[in-house]
PLY file of the C-alpha trace (Angstrom):
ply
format ascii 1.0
element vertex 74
property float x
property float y
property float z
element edge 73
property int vertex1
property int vertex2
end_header
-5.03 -6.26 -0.16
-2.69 -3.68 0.80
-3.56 -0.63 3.17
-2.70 2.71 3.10
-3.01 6.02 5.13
-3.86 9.54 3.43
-2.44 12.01 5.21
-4.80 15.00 6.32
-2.85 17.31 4.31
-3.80 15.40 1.44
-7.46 15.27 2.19
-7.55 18.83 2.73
-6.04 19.57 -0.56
-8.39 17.08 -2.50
-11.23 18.77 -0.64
-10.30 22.27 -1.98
-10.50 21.01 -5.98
-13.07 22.27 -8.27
-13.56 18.67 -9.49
-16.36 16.41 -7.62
-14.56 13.26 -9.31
-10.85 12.02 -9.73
-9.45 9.04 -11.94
-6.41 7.79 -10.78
-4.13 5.31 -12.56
-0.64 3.48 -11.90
1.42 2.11 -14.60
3.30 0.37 -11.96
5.74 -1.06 -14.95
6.35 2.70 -16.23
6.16 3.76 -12.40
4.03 6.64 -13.71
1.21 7.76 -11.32
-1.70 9.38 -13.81
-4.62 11.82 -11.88
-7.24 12.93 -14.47
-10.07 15.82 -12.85
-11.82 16.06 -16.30
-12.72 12.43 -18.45
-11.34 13.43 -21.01
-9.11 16.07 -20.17
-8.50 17.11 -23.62
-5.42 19.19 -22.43
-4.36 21.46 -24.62
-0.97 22.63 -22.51
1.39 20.57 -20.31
4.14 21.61 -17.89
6.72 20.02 -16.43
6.70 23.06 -13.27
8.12 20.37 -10.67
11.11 17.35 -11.02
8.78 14.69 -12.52
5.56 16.15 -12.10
3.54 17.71 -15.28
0.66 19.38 -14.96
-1.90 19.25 -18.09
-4.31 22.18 -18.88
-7.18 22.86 -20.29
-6.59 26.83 -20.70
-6.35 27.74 -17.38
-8.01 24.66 -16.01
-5.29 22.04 -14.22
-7.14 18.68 -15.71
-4.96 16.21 -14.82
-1.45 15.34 -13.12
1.39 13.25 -14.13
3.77 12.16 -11.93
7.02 10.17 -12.76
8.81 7.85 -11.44
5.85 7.74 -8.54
7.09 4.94 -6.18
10.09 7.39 -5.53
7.87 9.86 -3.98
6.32 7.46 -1.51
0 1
1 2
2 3
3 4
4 5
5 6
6 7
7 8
8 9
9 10
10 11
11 12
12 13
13 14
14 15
15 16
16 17
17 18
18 19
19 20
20 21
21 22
22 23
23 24
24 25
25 26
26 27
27 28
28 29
29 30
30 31
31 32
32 33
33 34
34 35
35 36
36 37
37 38
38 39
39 40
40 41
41 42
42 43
43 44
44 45
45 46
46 47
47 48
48 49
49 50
50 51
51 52
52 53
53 54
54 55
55 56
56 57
57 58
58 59
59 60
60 61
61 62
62 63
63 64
64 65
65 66
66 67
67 68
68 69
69 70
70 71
71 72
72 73
């Protein structure tokens, strides 16, 4: 199994959500990193507001995260 390190700027910011539960999925063929706050999230807006990262809204709500071509960002 592999290991990995959060860092505590991460933890921090995971701490601050509104959610009490995350979902988070690889497609490790698609290399696309999916983080759902809401099951469903039944988004009804999505935003592309960083290079390969969309944000997907429920109204004002940010219920999930999409981030593209993931293994780039490690």
């Amino acid at each position: 199994m592999a290991t990995m390190t959060l860092p505590p700027t991460l933890i921090g910011s995971l701490l601050t959500l509104s959610a009490h539960q995350l979902w988070i999925d690889y497609d490790e063929q698609a290399d696309v990193l999916y983080i759902s706050f809401r099951k469903p999230q039944q988004a009804n807006d999505s935003v592309m507001e960083e290079e390969d990262t969309i944000y997907h809204y429920r109204d004002d709500e940010v219920v999930g995260i999409t981030v593209l071509n993931a293994s780039d960002k490690v």
